[in-house]
C-alpha positions in Angstrom: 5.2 -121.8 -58.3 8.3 -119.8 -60.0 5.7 -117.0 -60.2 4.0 -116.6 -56.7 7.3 -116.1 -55.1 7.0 -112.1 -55.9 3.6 -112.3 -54.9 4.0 -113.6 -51.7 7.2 -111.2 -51.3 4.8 -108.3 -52.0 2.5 -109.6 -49.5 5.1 -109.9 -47.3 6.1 -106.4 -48.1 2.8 -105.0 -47.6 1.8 -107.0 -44.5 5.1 -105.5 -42.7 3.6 -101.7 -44.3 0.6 -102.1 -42.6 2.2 -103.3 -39.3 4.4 -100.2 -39.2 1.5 -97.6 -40.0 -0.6 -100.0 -36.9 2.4 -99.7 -34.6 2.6 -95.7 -35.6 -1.4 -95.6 -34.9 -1.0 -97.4 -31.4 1.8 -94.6 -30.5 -0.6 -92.1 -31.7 -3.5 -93.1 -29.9 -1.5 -93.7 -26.4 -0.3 -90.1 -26.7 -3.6 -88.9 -27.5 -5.4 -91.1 -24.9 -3.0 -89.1 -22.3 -4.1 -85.4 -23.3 -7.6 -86.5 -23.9 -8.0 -87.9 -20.3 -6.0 -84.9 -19.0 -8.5 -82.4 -21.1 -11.6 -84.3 -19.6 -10.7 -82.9 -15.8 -9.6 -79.5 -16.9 -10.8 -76.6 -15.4 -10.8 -72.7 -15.5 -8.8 -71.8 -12.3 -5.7 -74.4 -13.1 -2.4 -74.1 -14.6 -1.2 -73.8 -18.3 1.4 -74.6 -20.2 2.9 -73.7 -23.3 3.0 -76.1 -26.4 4.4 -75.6 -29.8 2.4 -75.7 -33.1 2.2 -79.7 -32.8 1.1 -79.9 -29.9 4.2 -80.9 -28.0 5.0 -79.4 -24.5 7.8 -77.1 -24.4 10.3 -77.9 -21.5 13.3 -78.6 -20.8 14.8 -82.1 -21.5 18.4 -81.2 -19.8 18.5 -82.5 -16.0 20.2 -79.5 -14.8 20.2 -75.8 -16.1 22.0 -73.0 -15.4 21.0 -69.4 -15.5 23.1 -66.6 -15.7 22.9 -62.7 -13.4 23.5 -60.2 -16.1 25.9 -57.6 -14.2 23.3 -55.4 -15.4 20.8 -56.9 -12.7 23.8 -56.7 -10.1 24.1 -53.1 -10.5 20.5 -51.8 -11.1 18.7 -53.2 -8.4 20.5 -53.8 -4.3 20.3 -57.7 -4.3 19.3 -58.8 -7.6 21.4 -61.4 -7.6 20.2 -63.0 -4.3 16.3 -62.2 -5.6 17.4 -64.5 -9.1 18.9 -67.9 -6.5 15.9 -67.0 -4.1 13.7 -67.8 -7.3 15.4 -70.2 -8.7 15.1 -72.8 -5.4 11.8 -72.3 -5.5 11.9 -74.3 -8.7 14.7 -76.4 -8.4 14.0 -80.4 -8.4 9.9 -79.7 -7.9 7.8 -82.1 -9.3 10.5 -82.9 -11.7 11.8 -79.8 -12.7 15.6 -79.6 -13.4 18.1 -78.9 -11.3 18.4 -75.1 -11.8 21.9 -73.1 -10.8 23.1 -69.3 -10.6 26.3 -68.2 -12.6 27.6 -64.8 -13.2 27.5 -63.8 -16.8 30.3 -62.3 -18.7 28.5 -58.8 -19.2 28.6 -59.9 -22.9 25.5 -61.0 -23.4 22.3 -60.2 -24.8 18.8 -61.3 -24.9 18.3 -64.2 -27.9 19.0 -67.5 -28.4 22.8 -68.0 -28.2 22.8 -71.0 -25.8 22.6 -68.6 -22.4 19.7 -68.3 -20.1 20.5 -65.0 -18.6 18.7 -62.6 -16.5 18.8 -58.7 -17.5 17.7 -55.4 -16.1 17.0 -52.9 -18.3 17.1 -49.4 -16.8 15.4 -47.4 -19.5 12.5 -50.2 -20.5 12.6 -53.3 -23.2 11.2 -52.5 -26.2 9.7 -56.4 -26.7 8.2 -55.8 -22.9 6.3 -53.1 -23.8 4.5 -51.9 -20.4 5.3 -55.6 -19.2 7.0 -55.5 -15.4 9.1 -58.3 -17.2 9.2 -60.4 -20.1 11.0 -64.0 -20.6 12.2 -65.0 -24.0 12.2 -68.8 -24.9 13.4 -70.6 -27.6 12.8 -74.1 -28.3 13.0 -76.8 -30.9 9.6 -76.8 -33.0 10.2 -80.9 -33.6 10.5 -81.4 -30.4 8.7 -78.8 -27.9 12.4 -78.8 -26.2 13.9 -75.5 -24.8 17.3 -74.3 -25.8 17.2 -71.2 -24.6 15.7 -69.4 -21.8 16.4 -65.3 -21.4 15.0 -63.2 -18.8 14.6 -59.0 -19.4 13.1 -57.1 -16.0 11.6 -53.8 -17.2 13.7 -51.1 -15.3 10.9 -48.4 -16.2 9.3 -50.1 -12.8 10.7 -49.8 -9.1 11.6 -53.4 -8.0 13.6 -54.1 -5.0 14.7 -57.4 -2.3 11.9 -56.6 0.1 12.1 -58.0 3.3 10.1 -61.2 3.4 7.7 -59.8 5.9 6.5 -56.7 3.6 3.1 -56.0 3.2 1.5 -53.9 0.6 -0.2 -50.5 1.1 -4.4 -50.8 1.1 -4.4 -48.4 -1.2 -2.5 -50.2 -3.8 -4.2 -52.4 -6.2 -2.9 -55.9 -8.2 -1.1 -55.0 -11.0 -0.7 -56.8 -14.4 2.4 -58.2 -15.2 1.4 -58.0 -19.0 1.2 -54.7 -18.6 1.3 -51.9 -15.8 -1.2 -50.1 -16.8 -1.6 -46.3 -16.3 0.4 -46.0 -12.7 2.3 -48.7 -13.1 5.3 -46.6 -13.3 4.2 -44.9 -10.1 6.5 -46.1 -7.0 4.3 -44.2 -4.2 2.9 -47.1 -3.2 5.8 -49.1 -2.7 8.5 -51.5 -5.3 7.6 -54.8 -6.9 9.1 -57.6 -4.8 12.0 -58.8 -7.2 11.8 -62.3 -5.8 8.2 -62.8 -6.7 8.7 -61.5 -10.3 11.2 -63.8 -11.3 9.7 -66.5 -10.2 6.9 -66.0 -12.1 9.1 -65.7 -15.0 10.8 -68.7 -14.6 8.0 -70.4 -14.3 7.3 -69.2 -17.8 11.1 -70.0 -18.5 10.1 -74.0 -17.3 7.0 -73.8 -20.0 4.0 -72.4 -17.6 1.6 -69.9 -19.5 0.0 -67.6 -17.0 -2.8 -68.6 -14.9 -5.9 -67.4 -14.9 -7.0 -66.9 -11.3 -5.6 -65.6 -8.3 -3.7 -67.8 -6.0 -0.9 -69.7 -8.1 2.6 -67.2 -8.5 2.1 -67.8 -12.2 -1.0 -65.4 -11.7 -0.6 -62.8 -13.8 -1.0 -59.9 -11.5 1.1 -58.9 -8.7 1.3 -55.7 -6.3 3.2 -53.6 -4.9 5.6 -54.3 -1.9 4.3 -57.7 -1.3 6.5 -60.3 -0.2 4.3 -62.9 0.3 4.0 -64.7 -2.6 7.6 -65.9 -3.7 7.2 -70.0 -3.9 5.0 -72.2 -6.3 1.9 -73.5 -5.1 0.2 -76.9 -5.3 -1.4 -75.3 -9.0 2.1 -74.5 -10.0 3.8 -77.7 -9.6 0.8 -79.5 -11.1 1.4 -77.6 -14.3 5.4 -78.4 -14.0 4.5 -82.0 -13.3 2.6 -82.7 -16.7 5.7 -80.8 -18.9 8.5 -82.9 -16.8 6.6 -86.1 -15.2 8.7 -88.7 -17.1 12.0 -87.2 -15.8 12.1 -89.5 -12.6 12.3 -92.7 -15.3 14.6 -93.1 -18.4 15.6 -89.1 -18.2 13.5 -88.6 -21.5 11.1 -86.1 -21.3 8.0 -86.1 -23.2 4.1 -85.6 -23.0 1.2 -83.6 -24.0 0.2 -79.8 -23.2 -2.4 -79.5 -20.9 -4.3 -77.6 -18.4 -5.8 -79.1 -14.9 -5.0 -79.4 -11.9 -3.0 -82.2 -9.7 -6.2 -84.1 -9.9 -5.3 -84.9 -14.1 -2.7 -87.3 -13.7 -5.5 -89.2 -11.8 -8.0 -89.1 -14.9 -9.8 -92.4 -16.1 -10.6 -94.1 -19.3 -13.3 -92.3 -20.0 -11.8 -90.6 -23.4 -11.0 -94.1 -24.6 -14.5 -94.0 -26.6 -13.5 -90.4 -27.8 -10.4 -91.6 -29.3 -11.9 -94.7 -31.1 -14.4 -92.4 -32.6 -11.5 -90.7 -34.4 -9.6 -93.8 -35.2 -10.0 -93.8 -38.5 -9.1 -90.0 -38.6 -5.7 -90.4 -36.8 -5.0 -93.5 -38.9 -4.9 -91.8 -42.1 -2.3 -89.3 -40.1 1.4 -89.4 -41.7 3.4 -91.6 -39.7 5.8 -88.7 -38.7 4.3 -85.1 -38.9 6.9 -83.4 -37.7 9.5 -81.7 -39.5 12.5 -83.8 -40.6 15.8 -82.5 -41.3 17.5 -79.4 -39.5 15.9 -78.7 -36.0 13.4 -75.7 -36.6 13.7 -73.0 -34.0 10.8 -71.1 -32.3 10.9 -67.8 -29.9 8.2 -67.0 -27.7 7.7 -63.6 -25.5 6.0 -64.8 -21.9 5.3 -61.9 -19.9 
């Protein structure tokens, strides 16, 4: 009797070991069950968003955030300022995006991650653009897929201006990419680039949206000249900002898996249940916590 007390502890011991690596499984497999059903009604023409080397969307996880007009913006191009809050209520509260807000920034800053989303002009190019009509620099936590850090550089080798919401382009310009201009990018005789409709795109890529594929959605990535017509998310765009932030309306914690689809994902069914159980045994033998542990590991990425 004396000597099957330490048996029965290890049992115990055990018993409890197993339970936690079932209960780590069960989170694993709900997780996965959620991007598996979401991949099963992907398709080419929908939205994408980013995610970091573990698969975890990166957004935001603050419920408000502000961005700053670099006076560099203010003096480079009539009405920047008004083009940056034009593009950020666009975004603002949709499909639970944070609340996003307009500051003036000190004139101090620069592009990196020192805690500041700001929005620059740069009158003789960006070096990190390249031939990009704009670039947006994010950095997030690698453990967690959440941003810190959101910076925003418009390529002053391009003509942009406010255009007046009823401007239409020339038929003899031609859609332009925003990765990179191409030969006569730099060539204004057709018009400028609406401002408004360029930083919307790159705050969508500031929220966590990659660019999308097909035409239609302002996250395409092609825009032309003095066009004015496209300045406010579609349907396709707030589908792709409702997988990174659709647990925001509950507890305020913000989590998920990366994704692309359209709205009709978060309406998937059960059919990648099978899948999953299939590589049970695979995900069981996972380490209960593969992310990092310790000091929060911080990751960059250049949208354009």
């Amino acid at each position: 009797m004396i000597e099957s007390l330490p048996a029965r502890a290890r049992w115990r011991d055990q018993r409890g070991a197993y339970g936690a690596i079932l209960r780590a499984f069960v989170r694993s497999v709900s997780a996965a069950l959620t991007c598996a059903a979401l991949s099963f009604v992907s398709n080419a023409s929908a939205f994408e968003v980013k995610q970091t080397d573990h698969g975890l969307p990166v957004h935001w996880g603050l419920q408000s955030v502000v961005f700053e007009v670099d006076r560099s913006l203010k003096e480079g191009v009539s009405g920047g300022a008004d083009a940056v809050a034009e593009g950020l209520a666009a975004w603002s509260g949709q499909s639970g995006v944070p609340t996003l807000t307009m500051a003036t920034s000190d004139g101090t800053r620069k592009p990196g991650n020192d805690g500041h989303n700001v929005v620059f002009y740069a009158p003789e190019g960006y070096k990190a653009a390249g031939s990009a009509l704009a670039i947006t620099i994010v950095s997030y936590d690698e453990n967690t897929g959440a941003i810190v850090d959101a910076d925003i550089v418009i390529n002053g080798k391009y003509a942009f201006a406010l255009l007046a919401s009823n401007s239409l382009p020339d038929p003899k310009a031609h859609p332009v990419s925003t990765e990179g201009g191409g030969d006569d990018g730099q060539d204004s005789s057709h018009g400028k680039f609406d401002l408004v409709h360029v930083v919307a795109h790159e705050l969508g890529h500031a929220l966590g949206l990659k660019d999308a594929k097909t035409a239609g959605p302002i996250m395409y990535g092609y825009t032309i000249r003095n066009d004015a017509s496209l300045r406010t998310p579609t349907a396709d765009d707030l589908a792709g900002v409702a997988v990174l932030y659709k647990d925001s309306a509950g507890s305020g914690s913000r989590s998920g898996c990366s994704a692309s689809g359209s709205a009709a994902a978060s309406q998937a069914g059960t059919g990648a249940f099978a899948l999953l159980l299939a590589v049970g045994g695979l995900l069981a033998r996972r380490r209960v916590n593969p992310l990092r542990s310790g000091r929060a590991a911080i990751a960059a990425d250049a949208n354009r």
